[in-house]
N, C-alpha and C positions, 0 to 999 in steps of 0.2 A: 925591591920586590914588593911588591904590592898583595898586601892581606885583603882575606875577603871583608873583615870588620873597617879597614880605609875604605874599599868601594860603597862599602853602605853609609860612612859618616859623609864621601864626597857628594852623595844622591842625596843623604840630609840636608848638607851646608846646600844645595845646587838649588834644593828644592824649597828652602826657606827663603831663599835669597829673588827665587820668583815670587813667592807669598809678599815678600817684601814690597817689592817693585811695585807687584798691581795695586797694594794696597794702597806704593804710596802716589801712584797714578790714578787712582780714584780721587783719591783727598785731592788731589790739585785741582782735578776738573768741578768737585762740588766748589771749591776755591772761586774757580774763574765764573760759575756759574753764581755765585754768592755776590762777586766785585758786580758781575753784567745787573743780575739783580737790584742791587744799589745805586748803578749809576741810570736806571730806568727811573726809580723810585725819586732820584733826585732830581731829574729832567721831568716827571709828573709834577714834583711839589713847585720845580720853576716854572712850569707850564700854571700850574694857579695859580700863584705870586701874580706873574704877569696878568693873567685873567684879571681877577682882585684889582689891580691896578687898571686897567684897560675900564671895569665896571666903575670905577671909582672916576674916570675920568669923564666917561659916559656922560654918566648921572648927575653932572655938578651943575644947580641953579640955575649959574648966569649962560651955562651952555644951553641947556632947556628952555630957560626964558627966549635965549635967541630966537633959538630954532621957534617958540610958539607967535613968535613976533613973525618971522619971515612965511611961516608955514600959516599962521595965523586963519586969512581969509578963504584957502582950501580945506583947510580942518574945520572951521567955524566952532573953534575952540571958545569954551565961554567958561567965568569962574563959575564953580558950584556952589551954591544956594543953601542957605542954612535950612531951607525948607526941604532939601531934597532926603535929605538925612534923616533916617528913621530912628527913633525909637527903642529901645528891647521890646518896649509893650506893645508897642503897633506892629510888631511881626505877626506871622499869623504863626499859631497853638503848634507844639511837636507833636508828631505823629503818635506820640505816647499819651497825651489827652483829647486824640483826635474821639467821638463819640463812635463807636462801637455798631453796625447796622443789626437788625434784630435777626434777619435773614442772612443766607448765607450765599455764594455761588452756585454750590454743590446744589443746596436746596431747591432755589427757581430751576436749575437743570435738570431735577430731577421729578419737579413738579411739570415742566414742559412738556415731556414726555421725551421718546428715544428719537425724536428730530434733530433735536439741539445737539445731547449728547453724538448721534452719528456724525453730524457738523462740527463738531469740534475736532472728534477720532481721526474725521477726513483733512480739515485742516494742521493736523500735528503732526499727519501721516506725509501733508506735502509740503510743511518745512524741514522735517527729517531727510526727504530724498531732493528738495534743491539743495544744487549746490551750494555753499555756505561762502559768500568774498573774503578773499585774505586783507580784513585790511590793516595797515600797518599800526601796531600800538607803539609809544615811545616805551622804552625799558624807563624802567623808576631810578633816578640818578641816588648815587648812595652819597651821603653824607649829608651835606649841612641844607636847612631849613632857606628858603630866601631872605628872610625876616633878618637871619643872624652875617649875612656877610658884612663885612666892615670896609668901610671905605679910608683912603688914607691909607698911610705906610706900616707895612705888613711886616711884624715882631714874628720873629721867632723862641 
């Protein structure tokens, strides 16, 4: 015969025993979704190995050299000229020593009179309502510099 205190510990043990379960059916699928994770991550860093490799084989010399011998006469490839090479000082001045104008924009437009100013209102007023073209920018790649890839075989 069965006490009421058995049917309440059978609903306890009944009812733990599903806590259990799902708990431990979660933890497996973060599990699986951890392994997929990892085996992504390692197919990325092979997928740049390869790259690495592929730019390394590119870029060699005597492959370029070929190529500027065969391709030569349609490029009208010429070496570069010690003269062609500037300078620091022959650059021209940063914008930060650029001289200063005494007047302003504001100023002549305001000395104009309200011709100018309505011509401007009106031209802001009709790049505001054209349409604006979608055109495509590249996303900025994350990680490393071009400067820094390394050619040759690739250490982990």
């Amino acid at each position: 015969m069965l006490r009421s205190f058995d049917l309440v510990l059978i609903g306890v043990m009944t009812a733990a025993a599903v806590v259990t379960y799902t708990i431990k059916h979660r933890a497996d699928e973060k599990l699986a979704e951890v392994r997929r994770l990892e085996t992504e991550i390692r197919l990325e860093k092979d997928t740049i190995d390869l790259l690495k490799a592929d730019w390394a084989l590119l870029t060699q010399p005597n492959r370029l050299h070929r190529l500027v011998n065969v391709y030569g006469s349609e490029l009208q490839l010429v070496p570069t000229q010690p003269t062609q090479l500037a300078m620091p000082a022959e650059l021209p001045m940063p914008r930060s020593q650029l001289p200063q104008p005494e007047t302003t924009i504001e100023d002549l437009i305001a000395s104009a009179g309200g011709e100018v100013a309505a011509a401007i209102k009106g031209v802001d007023a009709a790049a505001k309502s054209a349409p604006q073209p979608r055109i495509p920018v590249p996303l900025p790649r994350g990680g490393f510099p071009v400067d820094i890839i390394s050619t040759g075989s690739v250490n982990r």
